[in-house]
C-alpha positions in Angstrom: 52.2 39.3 17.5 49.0 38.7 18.9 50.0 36.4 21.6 52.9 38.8 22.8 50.2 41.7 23.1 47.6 39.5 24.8 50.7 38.4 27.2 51.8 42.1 28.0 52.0 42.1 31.8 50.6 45.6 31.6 46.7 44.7 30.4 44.4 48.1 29.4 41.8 48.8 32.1 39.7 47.6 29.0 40.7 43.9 29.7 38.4 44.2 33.1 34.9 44.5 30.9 36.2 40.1 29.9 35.3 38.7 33.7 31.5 40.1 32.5 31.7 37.0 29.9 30.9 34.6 32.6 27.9 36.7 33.3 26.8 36.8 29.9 25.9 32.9 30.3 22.7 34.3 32.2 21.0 34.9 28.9 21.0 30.7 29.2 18.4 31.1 31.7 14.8 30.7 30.6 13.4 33.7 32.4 16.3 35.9 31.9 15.2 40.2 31.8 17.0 40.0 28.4 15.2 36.9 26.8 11.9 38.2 27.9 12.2 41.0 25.8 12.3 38.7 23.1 8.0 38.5 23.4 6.4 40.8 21.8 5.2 43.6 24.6 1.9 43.8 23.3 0.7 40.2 23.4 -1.5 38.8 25.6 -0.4 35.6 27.9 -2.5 32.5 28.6 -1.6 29.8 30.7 -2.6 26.6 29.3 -5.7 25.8 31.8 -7.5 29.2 30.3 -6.5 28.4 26.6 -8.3 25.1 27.0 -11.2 26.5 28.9 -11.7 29.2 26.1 -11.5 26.6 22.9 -14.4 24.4 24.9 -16.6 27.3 24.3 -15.1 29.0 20.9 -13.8 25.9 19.0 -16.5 25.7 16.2 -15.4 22.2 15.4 -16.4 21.3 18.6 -19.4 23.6 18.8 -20.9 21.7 15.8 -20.5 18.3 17.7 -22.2 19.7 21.0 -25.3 21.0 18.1 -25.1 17.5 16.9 -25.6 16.4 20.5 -28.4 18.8 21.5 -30.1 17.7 17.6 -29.4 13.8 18.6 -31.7 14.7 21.9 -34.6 16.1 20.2 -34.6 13.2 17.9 -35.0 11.2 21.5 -37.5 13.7 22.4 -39.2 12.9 19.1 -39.1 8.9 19.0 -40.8 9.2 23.0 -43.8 11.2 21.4 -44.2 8.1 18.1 -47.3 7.0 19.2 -49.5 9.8 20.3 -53.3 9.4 21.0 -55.5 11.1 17.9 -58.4 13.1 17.6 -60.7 13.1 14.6 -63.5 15.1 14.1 -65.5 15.1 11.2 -68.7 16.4 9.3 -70.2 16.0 6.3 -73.7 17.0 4.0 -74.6 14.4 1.4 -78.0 14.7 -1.1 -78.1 11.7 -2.8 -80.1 10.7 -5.8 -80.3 7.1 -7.1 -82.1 5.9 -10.0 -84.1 2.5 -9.7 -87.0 0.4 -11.2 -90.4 0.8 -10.0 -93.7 -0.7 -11.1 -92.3 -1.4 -14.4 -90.7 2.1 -14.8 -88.0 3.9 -13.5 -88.0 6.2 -10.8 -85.0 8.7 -8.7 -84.8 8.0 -5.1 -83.6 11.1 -3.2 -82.1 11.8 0.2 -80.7 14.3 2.5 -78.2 12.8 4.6 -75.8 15.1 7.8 -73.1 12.9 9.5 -70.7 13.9 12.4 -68.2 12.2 14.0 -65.4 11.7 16.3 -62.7 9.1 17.1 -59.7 9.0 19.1 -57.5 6.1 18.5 -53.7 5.0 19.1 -51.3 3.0 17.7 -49.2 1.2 20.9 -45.2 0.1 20.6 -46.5 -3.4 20.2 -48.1 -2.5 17.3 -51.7 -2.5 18.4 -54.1 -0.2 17.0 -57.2 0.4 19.7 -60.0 3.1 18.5 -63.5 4.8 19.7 -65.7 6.2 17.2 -69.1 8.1 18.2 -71.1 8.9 14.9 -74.3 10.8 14.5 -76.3 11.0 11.6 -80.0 12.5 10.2 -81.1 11.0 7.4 -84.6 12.1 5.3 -85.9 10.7 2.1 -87.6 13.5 -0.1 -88.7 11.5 -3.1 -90.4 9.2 -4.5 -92.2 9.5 -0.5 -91.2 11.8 1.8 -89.9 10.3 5.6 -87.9 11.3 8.8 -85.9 12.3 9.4 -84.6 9.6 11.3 -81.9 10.5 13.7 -78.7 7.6 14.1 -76.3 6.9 16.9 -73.5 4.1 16.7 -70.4 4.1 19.0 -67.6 1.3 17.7 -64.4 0.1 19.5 -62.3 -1.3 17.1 -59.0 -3.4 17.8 -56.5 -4.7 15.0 -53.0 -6.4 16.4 -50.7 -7.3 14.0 -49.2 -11.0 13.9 -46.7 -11.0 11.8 -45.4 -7.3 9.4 -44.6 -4.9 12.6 -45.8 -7.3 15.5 -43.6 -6.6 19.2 -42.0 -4.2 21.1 -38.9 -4.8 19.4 -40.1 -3.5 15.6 -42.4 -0.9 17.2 -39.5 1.1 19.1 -37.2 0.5 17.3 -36.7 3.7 16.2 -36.7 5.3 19.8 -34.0 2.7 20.6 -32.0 3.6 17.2 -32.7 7.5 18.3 -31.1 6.4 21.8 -27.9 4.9 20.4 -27.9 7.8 18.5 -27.3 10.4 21.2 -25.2 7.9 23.2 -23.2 8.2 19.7 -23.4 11.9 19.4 -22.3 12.4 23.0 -19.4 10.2 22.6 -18.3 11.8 19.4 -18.7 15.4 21.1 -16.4 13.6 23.8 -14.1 12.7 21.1 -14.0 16.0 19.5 -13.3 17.4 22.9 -10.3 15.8 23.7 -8.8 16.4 20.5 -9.4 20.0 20.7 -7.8 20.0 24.0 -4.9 18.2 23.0 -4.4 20.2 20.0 -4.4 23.4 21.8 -2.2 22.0 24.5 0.4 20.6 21.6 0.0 24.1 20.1 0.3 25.8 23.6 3.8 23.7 24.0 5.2 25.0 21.1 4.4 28.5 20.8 6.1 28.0 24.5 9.1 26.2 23.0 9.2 29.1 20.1 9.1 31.5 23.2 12.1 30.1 25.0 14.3 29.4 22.2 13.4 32.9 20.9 15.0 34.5 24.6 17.8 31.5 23.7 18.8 33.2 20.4 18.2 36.9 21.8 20.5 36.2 24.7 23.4 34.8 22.7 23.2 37.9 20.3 23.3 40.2 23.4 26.5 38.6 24.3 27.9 38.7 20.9 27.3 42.6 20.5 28.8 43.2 24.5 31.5 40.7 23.0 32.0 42.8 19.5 32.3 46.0 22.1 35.0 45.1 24.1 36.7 43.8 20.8 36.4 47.4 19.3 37.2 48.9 22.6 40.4 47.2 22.8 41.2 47.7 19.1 41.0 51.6 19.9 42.9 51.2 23.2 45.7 49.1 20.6 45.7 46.0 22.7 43.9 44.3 19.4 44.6 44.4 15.6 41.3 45.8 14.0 40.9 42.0 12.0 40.1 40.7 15.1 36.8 42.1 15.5 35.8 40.6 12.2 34.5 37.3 14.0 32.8 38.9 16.6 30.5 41.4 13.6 30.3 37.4 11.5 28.6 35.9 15.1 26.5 39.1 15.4 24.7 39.2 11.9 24.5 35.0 12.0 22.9 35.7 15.6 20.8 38.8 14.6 19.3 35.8 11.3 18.5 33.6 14.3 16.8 35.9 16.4 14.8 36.9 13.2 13.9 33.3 12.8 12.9 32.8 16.1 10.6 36.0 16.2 8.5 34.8 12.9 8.2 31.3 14.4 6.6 32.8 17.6 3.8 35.0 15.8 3.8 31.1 13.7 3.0 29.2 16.4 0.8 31.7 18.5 -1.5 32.0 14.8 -1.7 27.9 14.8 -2.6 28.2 18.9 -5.1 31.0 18.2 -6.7 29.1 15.3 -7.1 25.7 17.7 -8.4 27.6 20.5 -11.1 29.0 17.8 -10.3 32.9 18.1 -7.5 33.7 15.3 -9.4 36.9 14.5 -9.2 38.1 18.4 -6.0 37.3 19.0 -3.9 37.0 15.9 0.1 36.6 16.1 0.2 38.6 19.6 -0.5 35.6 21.4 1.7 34.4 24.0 2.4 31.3 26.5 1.9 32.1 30.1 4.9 33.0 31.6 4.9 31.1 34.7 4.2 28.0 32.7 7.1 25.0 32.7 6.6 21.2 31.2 6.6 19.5 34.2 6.9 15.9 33.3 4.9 13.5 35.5 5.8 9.5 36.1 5.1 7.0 33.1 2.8 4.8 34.1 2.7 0.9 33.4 2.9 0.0 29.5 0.3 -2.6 29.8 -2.2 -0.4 32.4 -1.8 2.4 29.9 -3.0 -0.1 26.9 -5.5 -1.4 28.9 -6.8 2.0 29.5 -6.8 3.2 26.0 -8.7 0.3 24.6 -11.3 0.6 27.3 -11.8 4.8 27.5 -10.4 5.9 24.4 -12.8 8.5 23.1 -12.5 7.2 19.2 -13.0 3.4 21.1 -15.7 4.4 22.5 -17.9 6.0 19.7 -16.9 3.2 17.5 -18.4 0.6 20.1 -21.6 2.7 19.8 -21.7 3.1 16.1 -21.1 -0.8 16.2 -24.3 -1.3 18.8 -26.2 0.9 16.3 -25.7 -1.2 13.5 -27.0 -4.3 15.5 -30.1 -2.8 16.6 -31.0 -2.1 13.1 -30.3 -5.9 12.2 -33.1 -6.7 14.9 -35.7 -5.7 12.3 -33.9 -4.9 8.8 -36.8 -6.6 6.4 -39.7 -6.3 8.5 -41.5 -4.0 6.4 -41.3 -6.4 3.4 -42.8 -9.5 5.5 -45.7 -10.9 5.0 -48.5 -9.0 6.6 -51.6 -11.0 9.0 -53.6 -8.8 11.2 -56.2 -10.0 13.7 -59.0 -7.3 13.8 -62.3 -6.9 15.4 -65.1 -4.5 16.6 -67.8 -4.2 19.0 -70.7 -1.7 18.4 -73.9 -0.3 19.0 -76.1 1.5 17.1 -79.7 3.5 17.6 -82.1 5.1 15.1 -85.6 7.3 16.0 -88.0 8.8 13.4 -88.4 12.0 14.3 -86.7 12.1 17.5 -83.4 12.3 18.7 -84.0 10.7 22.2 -85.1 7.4 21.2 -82.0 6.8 19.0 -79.8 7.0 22.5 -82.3 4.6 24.2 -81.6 1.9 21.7 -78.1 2.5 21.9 -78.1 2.5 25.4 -79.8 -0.9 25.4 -77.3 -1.9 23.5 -80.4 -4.1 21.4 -78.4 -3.4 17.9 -75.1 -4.8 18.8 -72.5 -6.0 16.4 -69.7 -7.8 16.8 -66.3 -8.8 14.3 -63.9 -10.9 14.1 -60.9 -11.4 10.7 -57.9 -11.5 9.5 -55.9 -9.7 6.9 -53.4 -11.6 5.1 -51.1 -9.7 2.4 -47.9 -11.9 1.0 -45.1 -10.0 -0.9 -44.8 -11.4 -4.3 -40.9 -10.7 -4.3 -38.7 -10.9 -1.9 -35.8 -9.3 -3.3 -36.3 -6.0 -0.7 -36.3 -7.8 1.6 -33.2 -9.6 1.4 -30.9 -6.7 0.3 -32.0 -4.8 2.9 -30.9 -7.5 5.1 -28.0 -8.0 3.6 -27.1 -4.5 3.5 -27.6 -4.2 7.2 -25.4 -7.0 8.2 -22.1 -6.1 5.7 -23.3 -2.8 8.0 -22.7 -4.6 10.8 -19.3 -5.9 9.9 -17.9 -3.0 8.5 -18.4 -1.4 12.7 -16.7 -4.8 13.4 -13.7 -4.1 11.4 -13.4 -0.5 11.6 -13.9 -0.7 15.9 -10.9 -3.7 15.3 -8.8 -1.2 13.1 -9.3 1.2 15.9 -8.2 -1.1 19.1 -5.4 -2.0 16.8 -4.0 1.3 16.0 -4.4 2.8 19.4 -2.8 0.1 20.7 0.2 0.5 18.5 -0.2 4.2 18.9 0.3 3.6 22.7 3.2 2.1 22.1 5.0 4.0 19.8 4.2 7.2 22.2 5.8 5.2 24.7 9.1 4.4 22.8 9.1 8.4 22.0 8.4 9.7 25.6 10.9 7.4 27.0 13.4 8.3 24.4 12.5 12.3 24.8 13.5 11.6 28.5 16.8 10.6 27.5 17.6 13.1 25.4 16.5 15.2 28.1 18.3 14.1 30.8 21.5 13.8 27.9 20.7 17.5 26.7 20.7 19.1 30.7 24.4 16.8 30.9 25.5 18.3 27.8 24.9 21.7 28.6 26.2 21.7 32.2 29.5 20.9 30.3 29.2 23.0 27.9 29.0 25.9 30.2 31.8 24.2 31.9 33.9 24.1 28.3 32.9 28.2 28.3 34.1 29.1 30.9 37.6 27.5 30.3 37.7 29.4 26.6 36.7 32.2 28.2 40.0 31.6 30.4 41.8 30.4 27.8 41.0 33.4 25.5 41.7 36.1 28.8 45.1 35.1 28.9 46.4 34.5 25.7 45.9 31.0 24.6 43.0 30.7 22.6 41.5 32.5 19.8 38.1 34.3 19.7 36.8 31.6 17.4 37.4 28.8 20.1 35.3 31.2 22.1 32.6 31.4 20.1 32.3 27.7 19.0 31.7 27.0 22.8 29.3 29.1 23.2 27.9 27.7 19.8 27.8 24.2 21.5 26.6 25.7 24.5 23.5 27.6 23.1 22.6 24.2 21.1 22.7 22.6 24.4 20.3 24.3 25.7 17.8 24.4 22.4 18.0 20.6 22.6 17.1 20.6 26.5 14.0 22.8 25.6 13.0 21.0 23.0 13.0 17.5 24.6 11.3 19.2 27.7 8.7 19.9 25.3 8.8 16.5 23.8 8.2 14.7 26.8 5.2 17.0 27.7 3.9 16.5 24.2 4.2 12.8 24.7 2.4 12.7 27.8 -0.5 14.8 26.1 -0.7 12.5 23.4 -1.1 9.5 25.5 -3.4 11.4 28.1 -5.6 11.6 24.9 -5.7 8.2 24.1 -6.1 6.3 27.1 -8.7 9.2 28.3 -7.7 10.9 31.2 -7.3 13.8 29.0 -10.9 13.8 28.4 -11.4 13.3 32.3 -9.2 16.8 33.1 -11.9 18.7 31.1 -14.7 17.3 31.2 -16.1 20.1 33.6 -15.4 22.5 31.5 -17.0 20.1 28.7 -20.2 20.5 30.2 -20.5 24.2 31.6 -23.0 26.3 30.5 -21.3 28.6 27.3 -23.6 31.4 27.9 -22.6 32.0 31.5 -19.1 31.5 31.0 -16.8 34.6 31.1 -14.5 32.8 28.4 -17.0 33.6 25.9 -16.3 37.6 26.2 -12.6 36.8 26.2 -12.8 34.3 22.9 -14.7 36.9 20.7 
């Protein structure tokens, strides 16, 4: 009976609204008026370029690494000011009273003594300690006979260089070279961070993007169901349809109107993950929303073997690997010094005056240089166990070889990692350019139901299951357009040139940068 009224050669003006079905396929297009009310009209767009430029300068993981950085130069800053030239100044009152034997008694000897003095002195990277002392002094004997005061002058330069325990430029900046590494270390960790934060936000940018489009997707279809549920009821009233006929149309509506549901909560999803990588969650919350000039524009894959090249080379992680590993070698250099044996060569050269009474005559003698002494030793001190010693060597050098294993762990899992994104990017190409295929002949398949259905020979079921295929179609072409973007980001990532895209923005000053009032 149904085939007979859809066959009557005099069709109800209401069969006209069916040639809009065709139309309805425009809810298929990305930037369709209909999918874009699918965004939320309150949320704010940002284009991928700003969302990275803003989580450079609010991302408090990477924040920590640049305060790391800035602490690793200061350490510099402290290991250039190690060996510092001192001054000493110092004073002192002594009354003395010493007991001794005298014409077969005993009898108390007792002084007045003042002393001042002053040294500077310096300890040099070689290990060499130089120093100049001036002393004064005014001594006066009160008892058992009263003399002086005598007034004393001595100026000594003094020299020890060690030949052995700290001995060389190598054990006596060490530390500044350690510090040095350091920062190098701290820099290339802060790079690291970086590009991870700017790959995460751009994975997180692609698939609130994604979430976006498959959102207007689902939106359009249900539009077209509810137009297509309308002209069903309209032709039920005008009698040219039996009233069960609109039942699938109201099943595709509520299954559609679940979808579009879905779709909405996985926006605000994604744009919470985005906001939380970019470092502002609490500014922007779920309202946040890819730009919406923004398309994944794949680029050309370049050479398997250039691109492993490149990652072993300028990988970020490579990189601050290499450096932890050249820090662990430095410290070898000298791991045990301070437990070797210690021989110092030391000496001095000075000159003294004294004048009863008088100051003056106490800087002529000293000026004539007629009390002059002069020293020459050695200092010898030998560790009585060695066991220090050699732990702390050993310890340095399993130090040593774990950098060696974990930078070999590293090249080895980038590499694979290269290839594996490879194998994924080239297959997300394929399923892209199998998706776009699909859904030009699904649209194709459409139409023809549409046909089908307008004159008689197909059911409204067939209908819908074309468009089901259809709207699939085009879900898998979005999502392997997104794929293949998120491919390339992963590989930019580990073969650097992500790194290399932001590294300007990497380096500008926070405080005058205008994404600071936008992050917070």
């Amino acid at each position: 009976m149904r085939f007979v009224m859809n066959r009557t050669p005099v069709r109800p003006i209401t069969w006209r609204p069916w040639a809009l079905l065709l139309a309805g396929l425009t809810w298929l297009a990305p930037l369709s008026a209909s999918a874009q009310d699918a965004a939320p009209a309150q949320g704010q767009r940002l284009d991928q370029d700003r969302a990275v430029q803003m989580a450079m300068v609010a991302n408090p993981t990477l924040q920590s690494a640049i305060l790391e950085l800035k602490r690793a130069n200061e350490s510099v800053r402290f290991e250039d000011g190690r060996y510092p030239y001192i001054l000493q100044l110092d004073a002192g009152v002594t009354r003395t009273a010493t007991p001794g034997l005298s014409n077969g008694g005993v009898s108390v000897s007792k002084s007045d003594s003042v002393d001042v003095g002053a040294e500077v002195s310096r300890t040099f990277p070689t290990g060499t300690r130089a120093s100049l002392r001036v002393e004064g002094s005014r001594d006066m004997r009160r008892e058992p006979v009263e003399s002086g005061p005598g007034y004393g002058t001595s100026a000594r330069a003094s020299i020890t260089q060690p030949l052995m325990r700290g001995a060389g430029v190598e054990v006596g900046e060490e530390q500044l070279r350690v510090a040095r590494i350091n920062r190098t270390a701290s820099e290339l960790s802060r790079d690291r961070v970086a590009s991870e934060v700017a790959r995460d936000v751009l994975l997180a940018y692609w698939e609130l993007w994604y979430a976006e489009r498959a959102a207007q997707i689902e939106l359009g279809a249900r539009d077209l169901a509810k137009r297509q549920r309308d002209e069903a009821q309209q032709r039920v009233d005008d009698g040219a349809l039996a009233p069960v006929e609109v039942l699938p149309f109201e099943t595709r509506v509520a299954s559609l109107e679940e979808s579009v549901v879905s779709a909405d909560t996985q926006i605000r999803t994604r744009s919470l993950v985005l906001s939380q990588r970019i470092g502002s969650s609490q500014a922007f919350g779920p309202n946040l929303l890819a730009g919406g000039d923004a398309e994944p524009n794949a680029t050309s894959m370049p050479l398997r073997t250039a691109a492993i090249e490149n990652a072993l080379t300028n990988s970020p992680e490579i990189r601050e690997l290499s450096a932890q590993l050249r820090l662990a070698q430095e410290q070898v250099k000298v791991s045990g010094d301070s437990y070797r044996p210690r021989l110092d060569l030391e000496g001095y050269v000075q000159v003294a005056g004294l004048g009863n009474r008088e100051v003056p005559p106490a800087f002529e003698q000293m000026g004539r240089a007629n009390a002059t002494s002069l020293h020459v030793g050695v200092v010898y001190e030998l560790p009585l166990d060695d066991a220090r010693k050699v732990t702390e060597r050993s310890r340095d050098l399993l130090a040593v070889r774990v950098a060696e294993q974990r930078l070999l762990s590293a090249r080895q899992r980038i590499q694979s990692d290269i290839e594996t994104l490879f194998e994924q990017e080239r297959a997300a190409r394929i399923r892209l350019q199998l998706a776009e295929k699909t859904s030009e002949i699904a649209e194709k398949q459409v139409a023809a139901q549409n046909e089908r259905f307008d004159i008689g020979v197909a059911i409204a079921v067939e209908v819908q299951q074309a468009q089901d295929e259809l709207r699939q179609a085009q879900l898998r072409t979005v999502r392997a357009r997104v794929d293949v973007v998120e491919s390339e980001i992963e590989r930019d990532h580990a073969t650097g040139r992500l790194l290399e895209r932001i590294a300007d923005q990497l380096r500008r000053d926070p405080a005058r940068d205008s994404a600071v009032a936008a992050a917070q």
